[in-house]
N, C-alpha and C positions, 0 to 999 in steps of 0.2 A: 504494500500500500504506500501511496505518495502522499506526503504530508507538507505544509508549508506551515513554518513559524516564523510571526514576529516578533520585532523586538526594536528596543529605543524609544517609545514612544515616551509620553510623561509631559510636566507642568513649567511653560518656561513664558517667559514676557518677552513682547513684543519687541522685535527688532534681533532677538538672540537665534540659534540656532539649535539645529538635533538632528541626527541622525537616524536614519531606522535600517535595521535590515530584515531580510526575509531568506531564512535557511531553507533548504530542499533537502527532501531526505526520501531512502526507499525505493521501487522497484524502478530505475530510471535509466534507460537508454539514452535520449538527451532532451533538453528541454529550448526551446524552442523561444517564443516571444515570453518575456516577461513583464509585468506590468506593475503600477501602485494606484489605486482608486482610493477615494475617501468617500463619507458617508456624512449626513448630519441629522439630528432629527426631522421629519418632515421632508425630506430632500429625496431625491434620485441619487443613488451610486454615480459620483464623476469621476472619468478617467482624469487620473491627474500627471502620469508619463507613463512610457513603454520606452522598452529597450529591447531590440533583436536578438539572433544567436550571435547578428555579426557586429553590433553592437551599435546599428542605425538607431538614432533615437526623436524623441517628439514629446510635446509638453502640450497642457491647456494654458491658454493666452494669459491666465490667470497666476500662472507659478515661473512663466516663461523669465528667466535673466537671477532667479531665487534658488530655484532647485535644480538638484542634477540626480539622474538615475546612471545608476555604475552596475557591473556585475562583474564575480568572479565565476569563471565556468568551470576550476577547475575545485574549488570550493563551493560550486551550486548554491551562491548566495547572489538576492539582489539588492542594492540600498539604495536608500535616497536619501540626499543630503539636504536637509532643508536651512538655506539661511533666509536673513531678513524675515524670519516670520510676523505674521500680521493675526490677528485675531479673529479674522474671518478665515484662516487658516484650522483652525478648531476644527476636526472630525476626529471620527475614526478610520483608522487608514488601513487597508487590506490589498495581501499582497497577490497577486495572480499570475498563473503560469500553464503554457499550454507544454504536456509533458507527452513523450513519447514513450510508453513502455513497454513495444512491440513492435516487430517490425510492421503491422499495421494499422497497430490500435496509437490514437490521439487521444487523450482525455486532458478537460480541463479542472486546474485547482485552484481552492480560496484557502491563502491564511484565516487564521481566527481573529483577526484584527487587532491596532492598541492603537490605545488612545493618545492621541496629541491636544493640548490644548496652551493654548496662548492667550495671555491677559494683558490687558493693557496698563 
């Protein structure tokens, strides 16, 4: 079984930064796009960056010039660094990955999320 964990999330004021990563673990041939969404009460799940196997990347206009998605493939870990955080930055953040554990089968996975919040 394929499991994704986070971590780094926590309580920090505006303008500082944090860290998250998301470890991969389990029956894994290789994993493919990886991503970080966030969540808020009342909200839609928003993509908030993806990163490739080849490590092509893309942001929402929102986090664009603040964060950056990295990944180690040879440690199946993916992070994001968040600086200048703002307060409307506040969700919970979940990590996503499309994993290949067969040479036919594709399935996708969600971390269990952690929470980010930022105060002003």
């Amino acid at each position: 079984q394929v499991q994704l964990v986070e971590s780094g999330g926590g309580l920090v004021q505006a303008g500082e930064s944090l860290r998250l990563s998301c470890a991969a673990s389990g029956s894994i041939v290789l994993i493919n796009d990886m991503a970080w969404y966030r969540q808020t009460p009342g909200k839609q799940r928003e993509l908030v960056a993806v990163i490739t196997s080849g490590g092509t990347t893309n942001y929402a206009d929102s986090v664009k010039g603040r964060f950056t998605i990295s990944r180690d493939n040879v440690k199946k870990i993916v992070y994001l660094q968040m600086t200048g955080l703002k307060p409307e930055d506040t969700a919970v953040y979940y990590c996503n990955a499309d994993v290949r554990i067969s040479q036919l089968k594709l399935n996708e996975y969600w971390g269990q999320g952690t929470q980010v919040t930022v105060s002003s």
